[in-house]
C-alpha positions as CSV (number, residue, x, y, z in Angstrom):
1,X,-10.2,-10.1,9.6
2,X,-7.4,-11.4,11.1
3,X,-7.3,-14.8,8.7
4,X,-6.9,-12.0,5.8
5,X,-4.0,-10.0,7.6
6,X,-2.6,-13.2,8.1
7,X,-2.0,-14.0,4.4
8,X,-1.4,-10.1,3.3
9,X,1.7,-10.8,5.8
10,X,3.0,-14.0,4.4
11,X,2.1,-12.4,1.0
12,X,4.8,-9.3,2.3
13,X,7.1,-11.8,3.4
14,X,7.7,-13.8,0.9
15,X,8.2,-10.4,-1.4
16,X,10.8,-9.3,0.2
17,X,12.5,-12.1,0.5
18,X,12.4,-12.3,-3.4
19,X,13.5,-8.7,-3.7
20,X,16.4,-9.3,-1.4
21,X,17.7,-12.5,-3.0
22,X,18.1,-10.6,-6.2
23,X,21.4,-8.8,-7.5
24,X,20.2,-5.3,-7.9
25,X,20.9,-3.4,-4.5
26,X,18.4,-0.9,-4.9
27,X,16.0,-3.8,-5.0
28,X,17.6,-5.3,-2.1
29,X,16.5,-2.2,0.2
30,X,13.3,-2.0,-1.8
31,X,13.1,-5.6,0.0
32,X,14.0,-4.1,2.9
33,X,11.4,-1.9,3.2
34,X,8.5,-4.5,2.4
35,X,10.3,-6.6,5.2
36,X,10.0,-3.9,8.0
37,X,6.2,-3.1,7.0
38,X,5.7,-6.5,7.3
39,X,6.7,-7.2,10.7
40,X,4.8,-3.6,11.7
41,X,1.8,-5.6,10.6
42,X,3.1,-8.9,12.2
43,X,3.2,-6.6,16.0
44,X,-0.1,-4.7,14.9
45,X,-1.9,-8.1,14.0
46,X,-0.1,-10.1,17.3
47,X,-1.6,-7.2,19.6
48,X,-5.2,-8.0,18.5
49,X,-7.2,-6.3,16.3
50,X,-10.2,-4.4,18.6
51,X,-12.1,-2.1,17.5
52,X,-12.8,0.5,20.9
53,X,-12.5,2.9,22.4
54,X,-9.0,4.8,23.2
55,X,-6.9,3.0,26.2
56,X,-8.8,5.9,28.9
57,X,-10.2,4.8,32.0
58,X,-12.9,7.4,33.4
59,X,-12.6,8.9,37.1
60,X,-14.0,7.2,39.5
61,X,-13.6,3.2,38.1
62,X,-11.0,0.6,38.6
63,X,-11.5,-1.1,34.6
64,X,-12.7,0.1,31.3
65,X,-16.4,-0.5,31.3
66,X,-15.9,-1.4,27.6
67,X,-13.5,-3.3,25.0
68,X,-10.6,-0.7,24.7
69,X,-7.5,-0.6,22.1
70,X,-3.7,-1.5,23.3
71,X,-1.4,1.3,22.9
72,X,2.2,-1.1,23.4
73,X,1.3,-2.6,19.7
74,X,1.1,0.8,18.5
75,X,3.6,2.2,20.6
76,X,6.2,0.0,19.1
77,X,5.5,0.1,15.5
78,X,5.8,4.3,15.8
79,X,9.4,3.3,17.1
80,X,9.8,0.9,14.3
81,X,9.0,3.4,11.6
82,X,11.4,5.9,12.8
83,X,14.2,3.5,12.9
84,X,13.4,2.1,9.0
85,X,13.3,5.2,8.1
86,X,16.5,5.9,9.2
87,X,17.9,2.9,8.1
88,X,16.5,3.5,4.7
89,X,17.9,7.1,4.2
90,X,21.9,5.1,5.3
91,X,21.0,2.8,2.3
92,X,20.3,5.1,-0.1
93,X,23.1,7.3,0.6
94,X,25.5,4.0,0.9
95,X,23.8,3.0,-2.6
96,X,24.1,6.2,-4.3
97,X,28.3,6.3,-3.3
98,X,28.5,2.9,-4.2
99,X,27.3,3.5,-7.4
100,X,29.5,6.2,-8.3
101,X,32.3,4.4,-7.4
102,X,31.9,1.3,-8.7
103,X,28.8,2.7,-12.0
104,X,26.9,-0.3,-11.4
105,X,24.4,-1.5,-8.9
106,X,24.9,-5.4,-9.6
107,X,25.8,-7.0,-6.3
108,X,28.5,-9.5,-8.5
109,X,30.4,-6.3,-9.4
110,X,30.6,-4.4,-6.0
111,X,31.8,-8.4,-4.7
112,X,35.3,-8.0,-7.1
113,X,36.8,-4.6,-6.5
114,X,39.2,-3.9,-4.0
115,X,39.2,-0.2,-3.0
């Protein structure tokens, strides 16, 4: 399972890079996006993949009797989701006032005016 996530990660990365190298800046934060869902994956994936039982310990015992799930993994891809998300809501407002400025989203033309 892992072996797959593994490639469906490189597959994500490599995507975004693409989307990023192109001119169009809406599909530069399209890229964006893909990158920061990939890395969730990368932090899910690198905490290790177990299927259990929630991280509780019952009364009375010093370990989990059984395999159990690790909440920091998830813990920090909740916190990684809320700030993309508000990163991508800057970028589309910073894309939309771009473009009515300048009427274009080509990354060439925002490069030559002066404002």
């Amino acid at each position: 399972m892992e072996n797959l996530f593994a490639f469906v990660i490189g597959g994500l990365y490599a995507t975004a890079l693409f989307m990023m190298l192109r001119r169009s800046i809406v599909k530069l934060v399209i890229g964006l996006m893909i990158l920061s869902n990939a890395a969730n994956l990368l932090i899910l994936t690198g905490g290790g993949l177990v299927r259990g039982a929630p991280p509780l310990i019952p009364e009375g015992l010093e370990q989990s009797a059984g395999p159990m799930a690790d909440p920091l993994p998830q813990a920090l891809i909740l916190t990684a989701i809320v700030i993309s998300f508000g990163v991508l809501a800057f970028a589309v407002v910073l894309i939309r006032r771009a473009y009515e400025v300048i009427g274009a989203d080509d990354m060439n033309k925002m490069k030559s005016t002066d404002l």
